[in-house]
DSSP file (Angstrom, degrees, kcal/mol; ACC not computed):
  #  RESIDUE AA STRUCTURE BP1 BP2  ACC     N-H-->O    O-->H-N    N-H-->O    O-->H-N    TCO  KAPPA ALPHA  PHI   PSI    X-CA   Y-CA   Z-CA
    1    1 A X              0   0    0      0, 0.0     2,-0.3     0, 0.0    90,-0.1   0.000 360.0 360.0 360.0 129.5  -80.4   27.0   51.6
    2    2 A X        -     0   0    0     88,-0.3     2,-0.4     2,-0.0     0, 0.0  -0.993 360.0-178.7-142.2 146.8  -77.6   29.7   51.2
    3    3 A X        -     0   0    0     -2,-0.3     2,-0.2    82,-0.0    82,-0.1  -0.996  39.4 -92.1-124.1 154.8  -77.2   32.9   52.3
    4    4 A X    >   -     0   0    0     80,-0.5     3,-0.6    -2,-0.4     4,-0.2  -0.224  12.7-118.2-106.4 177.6  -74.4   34.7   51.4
    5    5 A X  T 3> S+     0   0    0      1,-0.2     4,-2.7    -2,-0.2     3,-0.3   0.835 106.5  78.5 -25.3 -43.2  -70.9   35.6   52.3
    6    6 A X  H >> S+     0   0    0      1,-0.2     3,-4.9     2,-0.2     4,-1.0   0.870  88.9  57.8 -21.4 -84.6  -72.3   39.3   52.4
    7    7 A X  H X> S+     0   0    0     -3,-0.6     4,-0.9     1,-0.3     3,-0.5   0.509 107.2  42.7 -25.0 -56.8  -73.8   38.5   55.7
    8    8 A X  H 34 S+     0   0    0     -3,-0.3     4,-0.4     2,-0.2    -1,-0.3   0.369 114.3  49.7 -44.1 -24.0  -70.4   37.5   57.5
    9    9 A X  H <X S+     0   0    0     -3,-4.9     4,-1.2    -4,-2.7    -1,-0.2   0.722 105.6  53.8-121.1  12.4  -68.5   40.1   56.2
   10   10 A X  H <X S+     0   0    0     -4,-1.0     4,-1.2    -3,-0.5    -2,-0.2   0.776 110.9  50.6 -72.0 -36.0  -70.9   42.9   57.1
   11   11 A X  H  X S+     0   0    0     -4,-0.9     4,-1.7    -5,-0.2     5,-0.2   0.681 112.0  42.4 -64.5 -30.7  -70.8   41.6   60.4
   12   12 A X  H  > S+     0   0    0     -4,-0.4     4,-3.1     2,-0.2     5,-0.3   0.931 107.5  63.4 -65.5 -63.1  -66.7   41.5   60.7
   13   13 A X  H  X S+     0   0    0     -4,-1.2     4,-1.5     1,-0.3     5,-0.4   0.827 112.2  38.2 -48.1 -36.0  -66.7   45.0   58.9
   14   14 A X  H  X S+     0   0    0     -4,-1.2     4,-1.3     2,-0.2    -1,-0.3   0.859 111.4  52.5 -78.9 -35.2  -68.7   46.2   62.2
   15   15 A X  H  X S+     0   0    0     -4,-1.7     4,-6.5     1,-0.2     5,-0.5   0.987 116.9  46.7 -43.9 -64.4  -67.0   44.3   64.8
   16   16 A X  H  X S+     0   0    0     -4,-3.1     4,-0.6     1,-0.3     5,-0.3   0.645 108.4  47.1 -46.6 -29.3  -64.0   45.8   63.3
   17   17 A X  H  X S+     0   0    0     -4,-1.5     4,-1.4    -5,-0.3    -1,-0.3   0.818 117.2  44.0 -80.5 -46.7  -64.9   49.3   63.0
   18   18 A X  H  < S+     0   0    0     -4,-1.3    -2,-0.2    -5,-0.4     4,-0.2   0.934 116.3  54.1 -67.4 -30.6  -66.3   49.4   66.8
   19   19 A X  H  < S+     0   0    0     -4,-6.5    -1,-0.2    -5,-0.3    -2,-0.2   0.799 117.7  34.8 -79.5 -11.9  -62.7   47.2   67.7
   20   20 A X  H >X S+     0   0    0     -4,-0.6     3,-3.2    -5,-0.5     4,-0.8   0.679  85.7 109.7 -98.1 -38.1  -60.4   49.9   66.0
   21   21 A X  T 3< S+     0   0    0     -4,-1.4     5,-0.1    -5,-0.3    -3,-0.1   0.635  90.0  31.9  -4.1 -33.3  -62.3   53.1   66.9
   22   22 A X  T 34 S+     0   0    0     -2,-0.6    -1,-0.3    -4,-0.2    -2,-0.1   0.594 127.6  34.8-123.2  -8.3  -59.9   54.2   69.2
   23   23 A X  T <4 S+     0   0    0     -3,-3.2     2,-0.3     1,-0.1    -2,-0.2  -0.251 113.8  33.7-142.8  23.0  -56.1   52.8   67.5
   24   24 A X  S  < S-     0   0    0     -4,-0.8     2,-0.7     2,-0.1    -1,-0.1  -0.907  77.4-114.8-164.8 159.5  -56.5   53.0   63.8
   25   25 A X        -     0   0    0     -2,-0.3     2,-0.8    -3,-0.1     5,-0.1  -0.866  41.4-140.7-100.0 137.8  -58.3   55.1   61.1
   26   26 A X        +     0   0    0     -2,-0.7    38,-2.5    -5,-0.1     2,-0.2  -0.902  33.3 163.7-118.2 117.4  -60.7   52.6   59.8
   27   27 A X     >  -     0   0    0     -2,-0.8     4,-1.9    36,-0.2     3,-0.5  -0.745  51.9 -98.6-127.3-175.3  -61.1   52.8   56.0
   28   28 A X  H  > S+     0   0    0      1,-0.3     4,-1.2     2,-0.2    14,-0.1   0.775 122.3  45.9 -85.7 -24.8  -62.2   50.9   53.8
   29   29 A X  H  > S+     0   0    0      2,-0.2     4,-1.3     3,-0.2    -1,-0.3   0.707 105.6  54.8  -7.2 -74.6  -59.3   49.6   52.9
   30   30 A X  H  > S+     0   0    0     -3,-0.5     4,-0.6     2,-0.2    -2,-0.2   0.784 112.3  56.8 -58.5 -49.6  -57.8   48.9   56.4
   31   31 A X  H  X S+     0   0    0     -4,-1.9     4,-2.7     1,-0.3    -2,-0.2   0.798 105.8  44.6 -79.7 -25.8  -61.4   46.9   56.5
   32   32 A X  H  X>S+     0   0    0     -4,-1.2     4,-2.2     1,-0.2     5,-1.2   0.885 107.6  60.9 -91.6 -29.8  -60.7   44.6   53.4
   33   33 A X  H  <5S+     0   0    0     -4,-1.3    -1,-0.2     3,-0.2    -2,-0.2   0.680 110.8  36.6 -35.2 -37.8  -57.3   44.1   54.8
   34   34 A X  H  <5S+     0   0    0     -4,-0.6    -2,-0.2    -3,-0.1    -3,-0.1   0.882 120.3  50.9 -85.5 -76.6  -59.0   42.5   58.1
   35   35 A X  H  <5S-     0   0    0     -4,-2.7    -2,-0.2   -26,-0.1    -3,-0.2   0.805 100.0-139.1 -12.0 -97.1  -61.8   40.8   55.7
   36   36 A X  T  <5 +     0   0    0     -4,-2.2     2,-0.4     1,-0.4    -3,-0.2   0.658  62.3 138.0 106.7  85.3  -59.0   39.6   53.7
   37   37 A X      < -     0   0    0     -5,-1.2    -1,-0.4     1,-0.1    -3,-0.1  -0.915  64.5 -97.8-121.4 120.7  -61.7   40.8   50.9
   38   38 A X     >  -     0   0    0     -2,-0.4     4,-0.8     1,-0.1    -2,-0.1  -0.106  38.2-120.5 -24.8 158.3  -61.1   42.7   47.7
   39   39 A X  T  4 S+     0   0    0      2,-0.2    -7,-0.1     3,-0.1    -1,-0.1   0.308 107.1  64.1 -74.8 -14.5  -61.8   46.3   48.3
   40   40 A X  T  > S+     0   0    0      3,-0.2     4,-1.0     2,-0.1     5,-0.2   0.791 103.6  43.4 -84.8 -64.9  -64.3   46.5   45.9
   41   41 A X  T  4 S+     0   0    0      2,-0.3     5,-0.3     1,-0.2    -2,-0.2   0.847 111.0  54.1 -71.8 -28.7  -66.7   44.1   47.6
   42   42 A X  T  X S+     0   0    0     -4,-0.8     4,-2.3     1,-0.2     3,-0.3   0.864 112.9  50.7 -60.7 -24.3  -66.1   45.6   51.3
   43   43 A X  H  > S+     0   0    0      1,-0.2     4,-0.8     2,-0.2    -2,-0.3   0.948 110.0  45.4 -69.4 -49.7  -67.1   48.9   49.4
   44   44 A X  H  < S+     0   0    0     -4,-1.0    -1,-0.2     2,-0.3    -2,-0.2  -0.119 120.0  39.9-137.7  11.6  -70.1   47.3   48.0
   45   45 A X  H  > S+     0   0    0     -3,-0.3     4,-3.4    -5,-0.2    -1,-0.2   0.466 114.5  54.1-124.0 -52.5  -71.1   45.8   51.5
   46   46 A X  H  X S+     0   0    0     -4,-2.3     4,-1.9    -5,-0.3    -2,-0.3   0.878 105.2  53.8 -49.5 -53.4  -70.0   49.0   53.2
   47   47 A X  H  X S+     0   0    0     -4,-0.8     4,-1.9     1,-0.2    -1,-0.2   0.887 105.8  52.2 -63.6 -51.6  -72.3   50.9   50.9
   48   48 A X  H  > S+     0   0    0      2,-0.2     4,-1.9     3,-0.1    -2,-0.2   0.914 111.7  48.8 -50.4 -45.2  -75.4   48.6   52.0
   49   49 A X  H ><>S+     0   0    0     -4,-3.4     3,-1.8     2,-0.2     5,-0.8   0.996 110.2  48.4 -47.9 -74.4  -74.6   49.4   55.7
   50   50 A X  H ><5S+     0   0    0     -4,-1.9     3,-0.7     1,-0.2    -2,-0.2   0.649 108.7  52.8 -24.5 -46.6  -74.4   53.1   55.1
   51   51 A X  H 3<5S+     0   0    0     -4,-1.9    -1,-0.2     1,-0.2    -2,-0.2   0.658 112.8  51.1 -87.9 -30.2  -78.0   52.9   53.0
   52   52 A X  T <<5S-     0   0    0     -4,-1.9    -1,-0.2    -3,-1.8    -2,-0.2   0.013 121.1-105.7 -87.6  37.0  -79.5   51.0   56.5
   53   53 A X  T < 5S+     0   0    0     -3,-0.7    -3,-0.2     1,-0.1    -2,-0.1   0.718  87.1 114.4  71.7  16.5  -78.3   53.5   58.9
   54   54 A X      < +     0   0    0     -5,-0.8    13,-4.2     1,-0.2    14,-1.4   0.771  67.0  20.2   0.7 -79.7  -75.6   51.5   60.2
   55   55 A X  E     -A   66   0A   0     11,-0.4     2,-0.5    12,-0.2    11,-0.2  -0.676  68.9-132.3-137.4 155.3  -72.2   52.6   59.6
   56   56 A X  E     -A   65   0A   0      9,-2.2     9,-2.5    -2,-0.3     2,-0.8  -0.991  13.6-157.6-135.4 122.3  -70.9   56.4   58.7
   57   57 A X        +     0   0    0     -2,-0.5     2,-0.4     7,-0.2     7,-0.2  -0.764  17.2 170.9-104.7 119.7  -68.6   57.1   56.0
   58   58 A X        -     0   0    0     -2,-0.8     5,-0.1     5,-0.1    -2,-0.0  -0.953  27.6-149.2-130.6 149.5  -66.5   60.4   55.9
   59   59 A X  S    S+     0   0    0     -2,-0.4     2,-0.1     3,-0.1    -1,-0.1   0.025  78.9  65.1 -84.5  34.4  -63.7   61.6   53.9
   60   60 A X  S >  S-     0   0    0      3,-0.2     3,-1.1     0, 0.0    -2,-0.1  -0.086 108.3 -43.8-136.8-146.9  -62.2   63.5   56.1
   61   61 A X  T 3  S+     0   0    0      1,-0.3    -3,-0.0    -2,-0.1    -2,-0.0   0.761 128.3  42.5 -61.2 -30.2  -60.3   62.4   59.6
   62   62 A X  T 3  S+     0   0    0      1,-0.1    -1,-0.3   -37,-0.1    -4,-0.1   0.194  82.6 177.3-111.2  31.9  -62.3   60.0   61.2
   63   63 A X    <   +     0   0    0     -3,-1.1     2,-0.5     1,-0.1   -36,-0.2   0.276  60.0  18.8  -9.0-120.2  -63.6   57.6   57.8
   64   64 A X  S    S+     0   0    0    -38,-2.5     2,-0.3    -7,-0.2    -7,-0.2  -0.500  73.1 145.5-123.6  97.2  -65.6   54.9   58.7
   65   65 A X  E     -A   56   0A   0     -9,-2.5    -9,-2.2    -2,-0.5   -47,-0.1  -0.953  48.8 -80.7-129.1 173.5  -67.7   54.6   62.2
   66   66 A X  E     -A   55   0A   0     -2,-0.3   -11,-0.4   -11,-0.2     3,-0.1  -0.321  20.7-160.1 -64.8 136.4  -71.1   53.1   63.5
   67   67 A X  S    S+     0   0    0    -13,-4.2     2,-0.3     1,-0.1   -12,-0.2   0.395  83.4  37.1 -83.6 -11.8  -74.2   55.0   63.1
   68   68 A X  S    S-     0   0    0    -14,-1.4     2,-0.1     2,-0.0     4,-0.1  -0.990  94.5-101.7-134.9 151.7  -75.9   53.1   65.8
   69   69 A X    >   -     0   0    0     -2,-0.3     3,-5.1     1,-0.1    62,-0.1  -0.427  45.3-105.8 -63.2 137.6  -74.4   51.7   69.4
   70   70 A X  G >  S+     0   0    0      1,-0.3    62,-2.1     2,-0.2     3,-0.8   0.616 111.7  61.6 -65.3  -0.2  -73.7   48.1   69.2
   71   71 A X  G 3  S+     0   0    0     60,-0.2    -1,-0.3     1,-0.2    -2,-0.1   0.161 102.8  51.8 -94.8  11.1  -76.6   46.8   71.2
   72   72 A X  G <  S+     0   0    0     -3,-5.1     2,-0.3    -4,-0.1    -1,-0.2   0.096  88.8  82.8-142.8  44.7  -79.0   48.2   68.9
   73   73 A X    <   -     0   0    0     -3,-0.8    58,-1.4    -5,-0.0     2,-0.3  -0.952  70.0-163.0-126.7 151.6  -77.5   46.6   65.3
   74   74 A X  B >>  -B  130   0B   0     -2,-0.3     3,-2.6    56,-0.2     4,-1.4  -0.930  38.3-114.9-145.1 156.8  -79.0   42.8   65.3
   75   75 A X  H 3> S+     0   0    0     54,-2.5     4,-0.7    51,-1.2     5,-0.2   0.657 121.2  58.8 -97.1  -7.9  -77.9   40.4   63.4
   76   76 A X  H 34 S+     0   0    0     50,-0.4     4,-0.5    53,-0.3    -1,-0.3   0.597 102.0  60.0 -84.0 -11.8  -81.5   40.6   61.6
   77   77 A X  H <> S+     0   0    0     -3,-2.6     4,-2.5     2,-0.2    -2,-0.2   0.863 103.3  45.0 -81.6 -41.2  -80.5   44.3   60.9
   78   78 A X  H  < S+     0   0    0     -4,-1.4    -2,-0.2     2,-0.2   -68,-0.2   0.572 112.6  59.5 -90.2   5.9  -77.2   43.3   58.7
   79   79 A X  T >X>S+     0   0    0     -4,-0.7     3,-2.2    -5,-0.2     5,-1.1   0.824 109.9  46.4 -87.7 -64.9  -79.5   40.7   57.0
   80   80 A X  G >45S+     0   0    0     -4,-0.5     3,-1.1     1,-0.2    -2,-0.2   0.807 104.4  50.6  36.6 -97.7  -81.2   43.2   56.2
   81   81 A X  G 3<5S+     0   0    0     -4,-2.5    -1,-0.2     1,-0.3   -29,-0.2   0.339 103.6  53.4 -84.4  11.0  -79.4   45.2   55.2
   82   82 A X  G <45S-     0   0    0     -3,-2.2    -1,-0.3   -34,-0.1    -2,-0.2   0.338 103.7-111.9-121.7   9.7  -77.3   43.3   52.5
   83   83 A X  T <<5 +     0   0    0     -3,-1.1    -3,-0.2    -4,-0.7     3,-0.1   0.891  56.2 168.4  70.5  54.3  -80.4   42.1   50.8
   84   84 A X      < +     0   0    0     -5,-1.1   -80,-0.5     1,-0.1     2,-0.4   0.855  70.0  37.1 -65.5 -19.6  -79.1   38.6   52.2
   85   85 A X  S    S-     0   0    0     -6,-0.1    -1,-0.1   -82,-0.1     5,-0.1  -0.962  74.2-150.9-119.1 114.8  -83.2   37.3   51.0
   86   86 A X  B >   -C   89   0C   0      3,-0.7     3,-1.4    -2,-0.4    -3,-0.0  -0.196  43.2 -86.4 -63.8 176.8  -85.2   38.5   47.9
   87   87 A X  T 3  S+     0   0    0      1,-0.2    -1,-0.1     3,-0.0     3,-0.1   0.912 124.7  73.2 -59.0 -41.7  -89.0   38.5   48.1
   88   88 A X  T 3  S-     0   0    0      1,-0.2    -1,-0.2     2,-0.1     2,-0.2   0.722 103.5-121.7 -28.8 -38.0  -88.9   35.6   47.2
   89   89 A X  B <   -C   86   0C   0     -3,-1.4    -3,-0.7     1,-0.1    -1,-0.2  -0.743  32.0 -64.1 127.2 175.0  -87.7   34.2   50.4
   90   90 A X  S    S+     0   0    0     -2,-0.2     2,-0.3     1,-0.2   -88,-0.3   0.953 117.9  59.1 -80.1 -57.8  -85.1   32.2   52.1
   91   91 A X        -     0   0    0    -90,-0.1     2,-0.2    -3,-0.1    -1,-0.2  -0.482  68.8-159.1 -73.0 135.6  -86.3   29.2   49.9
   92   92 A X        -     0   0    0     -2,-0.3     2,-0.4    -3,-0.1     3,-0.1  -0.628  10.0-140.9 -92.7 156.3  -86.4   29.0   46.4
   93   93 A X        -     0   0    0      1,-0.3    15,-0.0    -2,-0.2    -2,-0.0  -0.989  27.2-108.4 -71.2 104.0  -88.6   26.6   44.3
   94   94 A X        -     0   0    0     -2,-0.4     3,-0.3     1,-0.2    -1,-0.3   0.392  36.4-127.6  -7.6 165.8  -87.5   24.9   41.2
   95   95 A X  S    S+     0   0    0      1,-0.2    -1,-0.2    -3,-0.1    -2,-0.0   0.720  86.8  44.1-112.8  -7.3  -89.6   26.7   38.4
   96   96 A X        +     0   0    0      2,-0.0    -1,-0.2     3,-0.0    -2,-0.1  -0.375  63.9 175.2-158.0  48.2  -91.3   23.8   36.5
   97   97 A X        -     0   0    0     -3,-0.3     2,-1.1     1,-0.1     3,-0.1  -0.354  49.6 -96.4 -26.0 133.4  -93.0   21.0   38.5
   98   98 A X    >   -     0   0    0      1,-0.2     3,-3.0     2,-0.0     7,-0.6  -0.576  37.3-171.2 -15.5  70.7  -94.6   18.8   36.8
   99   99 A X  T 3  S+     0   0    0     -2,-1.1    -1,-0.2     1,-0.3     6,-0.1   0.795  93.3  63.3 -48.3 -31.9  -98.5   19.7   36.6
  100  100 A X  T 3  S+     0   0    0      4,-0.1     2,-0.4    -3,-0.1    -1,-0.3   0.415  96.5  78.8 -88.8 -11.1  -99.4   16.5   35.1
  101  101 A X  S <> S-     0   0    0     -3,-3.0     4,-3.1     1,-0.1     5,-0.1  -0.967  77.4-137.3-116.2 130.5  -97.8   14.6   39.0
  102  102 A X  H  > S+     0   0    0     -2,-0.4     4,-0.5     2,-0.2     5,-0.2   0.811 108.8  49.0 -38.1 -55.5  -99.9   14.7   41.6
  103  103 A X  H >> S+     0   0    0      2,-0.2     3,-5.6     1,-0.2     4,-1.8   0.961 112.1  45.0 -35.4 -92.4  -96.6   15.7   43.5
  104  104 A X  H 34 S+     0   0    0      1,-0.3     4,-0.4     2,-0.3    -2,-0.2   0.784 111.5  58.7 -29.8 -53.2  -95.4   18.5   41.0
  105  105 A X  H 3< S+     0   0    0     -4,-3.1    -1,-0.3    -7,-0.6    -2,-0.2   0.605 117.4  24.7 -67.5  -6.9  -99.0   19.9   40.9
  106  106 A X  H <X S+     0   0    0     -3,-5.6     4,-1.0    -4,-0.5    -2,-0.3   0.591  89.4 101.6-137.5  -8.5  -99.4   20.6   44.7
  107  107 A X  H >X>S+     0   0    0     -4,-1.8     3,-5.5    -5,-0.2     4,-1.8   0.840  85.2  45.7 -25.5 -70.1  -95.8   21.1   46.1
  108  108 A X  H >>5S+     0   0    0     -4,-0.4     4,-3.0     1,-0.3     3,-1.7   0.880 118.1  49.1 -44.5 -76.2  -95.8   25.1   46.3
  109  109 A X  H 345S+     0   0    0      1,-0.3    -1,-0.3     2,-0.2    -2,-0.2   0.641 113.0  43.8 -22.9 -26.6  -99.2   24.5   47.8
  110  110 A X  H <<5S+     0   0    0     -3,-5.5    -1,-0.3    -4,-1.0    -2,-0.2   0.901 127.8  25.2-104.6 -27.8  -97.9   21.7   50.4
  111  111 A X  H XX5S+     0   0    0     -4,-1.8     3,-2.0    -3,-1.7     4,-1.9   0.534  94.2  95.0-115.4 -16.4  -94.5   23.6   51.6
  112  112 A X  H 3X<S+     0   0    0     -4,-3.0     4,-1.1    -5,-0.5    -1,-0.1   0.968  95.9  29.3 -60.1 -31.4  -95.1   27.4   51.1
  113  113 A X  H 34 S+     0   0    0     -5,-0.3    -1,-0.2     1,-0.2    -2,-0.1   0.390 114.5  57.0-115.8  42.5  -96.2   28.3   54.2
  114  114 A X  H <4 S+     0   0    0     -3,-2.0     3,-0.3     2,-0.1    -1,-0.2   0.580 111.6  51.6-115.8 -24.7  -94.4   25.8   56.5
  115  115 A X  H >X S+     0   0    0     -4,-1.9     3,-5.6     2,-0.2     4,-1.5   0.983 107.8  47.4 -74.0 -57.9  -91.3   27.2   54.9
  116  116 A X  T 3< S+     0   0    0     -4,-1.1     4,-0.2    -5,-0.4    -1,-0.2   0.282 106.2  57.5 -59.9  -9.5  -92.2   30.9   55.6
  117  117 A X  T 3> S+     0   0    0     -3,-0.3     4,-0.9     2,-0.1    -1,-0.3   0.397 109.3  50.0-104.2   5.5  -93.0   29.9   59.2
  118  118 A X  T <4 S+     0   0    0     -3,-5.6     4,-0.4     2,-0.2    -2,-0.3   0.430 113.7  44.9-117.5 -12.7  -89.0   28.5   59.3
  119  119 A X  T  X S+     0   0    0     -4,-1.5     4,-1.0     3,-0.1    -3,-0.2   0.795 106.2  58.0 -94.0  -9.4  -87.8   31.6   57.9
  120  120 A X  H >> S+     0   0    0     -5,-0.2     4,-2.2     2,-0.2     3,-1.3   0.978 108.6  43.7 -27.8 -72.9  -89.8   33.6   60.2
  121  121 A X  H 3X S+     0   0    0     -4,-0.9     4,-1.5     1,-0.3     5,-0.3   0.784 113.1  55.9 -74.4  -7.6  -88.2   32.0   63.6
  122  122 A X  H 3> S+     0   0    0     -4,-0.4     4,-2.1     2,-0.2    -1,-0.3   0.909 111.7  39.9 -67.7 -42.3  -85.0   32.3   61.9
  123  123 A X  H <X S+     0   0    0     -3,-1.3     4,-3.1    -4,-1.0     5,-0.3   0.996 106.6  58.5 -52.4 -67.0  -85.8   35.9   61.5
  124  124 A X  H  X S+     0   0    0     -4,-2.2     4,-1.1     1,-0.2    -2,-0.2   0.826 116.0  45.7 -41.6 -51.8  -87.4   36.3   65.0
  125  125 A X  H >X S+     0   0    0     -4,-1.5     3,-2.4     2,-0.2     4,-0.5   0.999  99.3  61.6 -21.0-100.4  -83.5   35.0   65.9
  126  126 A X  H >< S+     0   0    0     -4,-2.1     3,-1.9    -5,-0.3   -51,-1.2   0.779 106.5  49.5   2.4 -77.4  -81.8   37.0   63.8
  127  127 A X  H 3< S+     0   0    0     -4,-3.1    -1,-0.3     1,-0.3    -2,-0.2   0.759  99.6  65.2 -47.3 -38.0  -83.3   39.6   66.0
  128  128 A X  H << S+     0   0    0     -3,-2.4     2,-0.4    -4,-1.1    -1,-0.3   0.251  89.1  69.0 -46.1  -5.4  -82.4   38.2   69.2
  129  129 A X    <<  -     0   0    0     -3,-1.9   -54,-2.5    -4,-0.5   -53,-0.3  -0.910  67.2-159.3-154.8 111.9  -78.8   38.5   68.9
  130  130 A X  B  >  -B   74   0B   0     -2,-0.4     4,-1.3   -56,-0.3   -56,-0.2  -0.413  28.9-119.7-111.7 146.3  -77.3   42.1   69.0
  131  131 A X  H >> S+     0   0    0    -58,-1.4     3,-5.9   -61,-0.7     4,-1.8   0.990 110.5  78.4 -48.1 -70.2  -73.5   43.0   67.5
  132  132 A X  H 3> S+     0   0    0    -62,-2.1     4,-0.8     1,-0.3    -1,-0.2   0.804  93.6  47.8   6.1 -64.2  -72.8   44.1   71.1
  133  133 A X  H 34 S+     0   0    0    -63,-0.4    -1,-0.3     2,-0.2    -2,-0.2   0.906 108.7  52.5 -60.4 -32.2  -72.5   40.3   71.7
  134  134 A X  H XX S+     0   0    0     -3,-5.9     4,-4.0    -4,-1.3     3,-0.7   0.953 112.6  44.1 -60.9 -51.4  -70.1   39.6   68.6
  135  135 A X  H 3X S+     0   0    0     -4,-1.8     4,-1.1     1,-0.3    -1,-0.2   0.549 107.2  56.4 -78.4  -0.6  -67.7   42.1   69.5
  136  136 A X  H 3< S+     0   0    0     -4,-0.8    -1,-0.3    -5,-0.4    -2,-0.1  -0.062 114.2  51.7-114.8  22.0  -67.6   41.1   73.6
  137  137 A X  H X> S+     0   0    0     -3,-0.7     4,-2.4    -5,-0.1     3,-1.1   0.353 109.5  41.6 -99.4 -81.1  -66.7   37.8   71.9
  138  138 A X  H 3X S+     0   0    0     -4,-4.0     4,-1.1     1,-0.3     6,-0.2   0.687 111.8  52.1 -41.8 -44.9  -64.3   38.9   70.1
  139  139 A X  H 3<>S+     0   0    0     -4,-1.1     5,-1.0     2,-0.2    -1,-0.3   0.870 114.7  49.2 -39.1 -55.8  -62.7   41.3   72.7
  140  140 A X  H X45S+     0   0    0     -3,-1.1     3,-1.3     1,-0.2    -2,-0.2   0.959 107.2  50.1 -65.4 -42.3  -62.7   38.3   75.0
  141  141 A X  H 3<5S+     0   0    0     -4,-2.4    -1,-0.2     1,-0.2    -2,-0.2   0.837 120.7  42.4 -55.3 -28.3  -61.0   35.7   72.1
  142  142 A X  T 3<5S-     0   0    0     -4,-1.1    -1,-0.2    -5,-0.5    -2,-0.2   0.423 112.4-120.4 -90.3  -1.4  -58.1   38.9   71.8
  143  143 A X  T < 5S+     0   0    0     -3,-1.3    -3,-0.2     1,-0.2     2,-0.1   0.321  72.9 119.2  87.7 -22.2  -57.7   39.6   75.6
  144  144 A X      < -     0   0    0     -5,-1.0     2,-0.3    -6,-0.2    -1,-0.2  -0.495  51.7-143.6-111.8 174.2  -58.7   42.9   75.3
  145  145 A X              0   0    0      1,-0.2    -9,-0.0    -2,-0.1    -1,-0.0  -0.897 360.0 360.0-136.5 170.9  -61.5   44.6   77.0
  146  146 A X              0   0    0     -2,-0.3    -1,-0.2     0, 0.0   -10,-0.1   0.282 360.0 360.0  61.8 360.0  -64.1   47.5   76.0
């Protein structure tokens, strides 16, 4: 089971933007710097945020802030919203069972939906747990507060 790095560093890029707000112009840049990211990919993460309603990009004085208050981005919203799961699922199957093994012939059949009820409560999680929490962690791990 992987999801990927995406996930974690959409979730920094928002701590960060909501922890600078008020001392730094946060660009994208400034963001990959914090990341310690290529610039490329914070763009290309940044862009996924932006396309769920997330994050607001301008060119102008105030570049990069939240589109939503941080108690209502969930950590099931920036999976989401970095396509951290295909349609497929969180779990993939191997492509070519055996048909001819009893096994190989009924697998999908014996784990598809026991799997799909463990990425469900993972979801249902997901949801449970608001940005708002990350960053009043984070505040607390730095000293500072608000």
């Amino acid at each position: 089971m992987h999801i990927t790095s995406k996930f974690t560093i959409a979730a920094h890029i928002i701590a960060a933007i909501d922890y600078f707000k008020d001392s730094e112009k946060v660009t994208s840049n400034f963001l990959a710097g914090s990341v310690g990211a290529n610039p490329v990919i914070v763009r290309n993460v940044m862009g996924n945020l932006k396309e769920a309603g997330i994050i607001a990009i301008s060119q102008g004085k105030s570049g990069i802030s939240l589109a939503k208050e941080l108690d209502e981005i969930t950590f099931y919203d920036v999976y989401k919203a970095v396509d951290c799961v295909d349609d497929e699922g969180l779990f993939h199957f191997h492509e070519n069972p055996n048909i001819n093994c009893p096994v190989g012939r009924n697998i999908h059949s014996a784990m598809d939906e026991k799997l799909q009820r463990v990425q469900s409560i993972m979801e249902n999680e997901l949801s449970c747990i608001t940005m708002a929490d990350v960053v009043a962690d984070v505040r607390k791990a730095a000293g500072s507060v608000g």
